[in-house]
N, C-alpha and C positions, 0 to 999 in steps of 0.2 A: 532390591530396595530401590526406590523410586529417588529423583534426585530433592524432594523438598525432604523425604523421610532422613532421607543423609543428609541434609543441611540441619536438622533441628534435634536430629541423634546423637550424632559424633562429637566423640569427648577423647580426650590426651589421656594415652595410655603409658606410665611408667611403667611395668609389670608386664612382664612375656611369658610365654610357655617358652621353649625351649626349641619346640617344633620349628624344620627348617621349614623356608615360604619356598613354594614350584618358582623357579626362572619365568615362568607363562606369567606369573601374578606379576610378577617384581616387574617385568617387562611392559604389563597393560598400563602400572601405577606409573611407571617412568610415561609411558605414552600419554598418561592424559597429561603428565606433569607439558609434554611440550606439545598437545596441543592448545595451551592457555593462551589467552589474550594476551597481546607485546605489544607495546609503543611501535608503533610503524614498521612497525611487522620486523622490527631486528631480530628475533627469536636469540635473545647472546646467550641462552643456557645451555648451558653441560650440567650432566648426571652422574656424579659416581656412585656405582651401587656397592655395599661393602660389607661382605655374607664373612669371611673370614675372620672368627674368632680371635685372634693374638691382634688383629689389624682394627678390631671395631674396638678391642680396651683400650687400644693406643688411644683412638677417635675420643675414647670416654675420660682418658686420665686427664687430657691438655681441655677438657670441655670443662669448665665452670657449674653448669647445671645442668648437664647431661650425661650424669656419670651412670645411668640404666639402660644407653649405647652398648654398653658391654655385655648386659642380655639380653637385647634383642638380636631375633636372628639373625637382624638387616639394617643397615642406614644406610639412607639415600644422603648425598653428602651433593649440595645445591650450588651451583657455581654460575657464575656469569662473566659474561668478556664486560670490561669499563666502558663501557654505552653510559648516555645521558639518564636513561631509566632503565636503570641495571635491577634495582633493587624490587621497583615496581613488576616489572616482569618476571623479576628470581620470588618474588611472592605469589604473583597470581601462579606461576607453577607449581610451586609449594602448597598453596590450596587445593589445586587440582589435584595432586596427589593425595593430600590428607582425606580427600570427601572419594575419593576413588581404592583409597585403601579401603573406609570405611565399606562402602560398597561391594567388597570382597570380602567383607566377615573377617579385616583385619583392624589391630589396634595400631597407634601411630602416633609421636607426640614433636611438636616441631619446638626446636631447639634452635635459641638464635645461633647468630654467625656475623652477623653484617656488624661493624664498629668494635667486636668484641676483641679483647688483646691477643687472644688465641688463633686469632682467622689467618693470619698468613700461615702459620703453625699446618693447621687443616690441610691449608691448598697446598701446601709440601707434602704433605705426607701422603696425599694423594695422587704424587705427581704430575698437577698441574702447573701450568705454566703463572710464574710467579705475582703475571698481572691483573690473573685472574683474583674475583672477589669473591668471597665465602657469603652467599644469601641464609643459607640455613643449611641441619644437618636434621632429618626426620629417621628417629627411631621406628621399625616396624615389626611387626608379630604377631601373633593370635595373642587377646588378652589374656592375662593370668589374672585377673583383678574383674571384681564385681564392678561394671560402670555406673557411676552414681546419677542420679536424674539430674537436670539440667541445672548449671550453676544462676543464681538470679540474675540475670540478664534486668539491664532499665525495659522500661514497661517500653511498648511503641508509640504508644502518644508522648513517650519524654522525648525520643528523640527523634520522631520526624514533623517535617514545617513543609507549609506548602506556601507557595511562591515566595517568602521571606523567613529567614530565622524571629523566631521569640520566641520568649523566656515565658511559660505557662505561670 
């Protein structure tokens, strides 16, 4: 799949098979995750991958909206060291992986983390170090679920301006 066909395809998958993902996959999605674009090249993220059943319900009980963590076969559970632009670079990773799972014929739905009450809960349980920040936690699996055609998205002439903002 070509990268504009994964940018204008990929949709959030609740709904998994059950099917474990190869380490090779989990391994490529973690690598695009950090070769993404950083604020001045700090790269502050960490990956944790979390294939372990009993350990991805934990992931799902203390998640607010992400209680379908517990069947997917995998979360990627998104972390960053307290850099100036922690959050900016723990996302453009977090894209990389969503459009790179996609790209693998997998489904994937990204689940906040960052401000949420739950986020030092996370980076404990994953034993990271407690000053670390929770960017996100992305559910992944081959879909169980028919993907629906693209949600309406604003039109492009709503929201792009050339050389100044206005209101059409």
């Amino acid at each position: 799949m070509d990268a504009m066909e994964v940018l204008t395809s990929r949709r959030s998958v609740r709904k998994f098979k059950p099917d474990p993902i190869p380490r090779e996959l989990l391994e490529r999605i973690v690598d695009a995750g950090r070769l993404a674009p950083t604020a001045r090249n700090v790269q502050p993220w960490e990956f944790v991958v979390v294939t372990d059943a009993a350990k991805r319900a934990a992931l799902a009980e203390v998640n607010d909206h992400g209680k379908f963590i517990a069947q997917a076969p995998a979360c990627i559970v998104v972390l960053s060291q307290p850099t100036k632009y922690y959050l900016e670079d723990g996302a453009a990773a977090t894209t990389n992986m969503l459009n790179a799972a996609a790209a693998l014929g997998l489904g994937s739905c990204w689940v906040a983390g960052d401000k949420k009450p739950y986020a030092a809960k996370i980076v404990q349980m994953v034993g990271a170090p407690p000053d670390m920040r929770l960017v996100a936690s992305i559910a992944l699996g081959y879909p169980d679920e028919t993907l629906t055609p693209a949600v309406k998205k604003r039109a492009l002439a709503d929201v792009l301006h050339w050389e100044r903002f206005e209101r059409s």
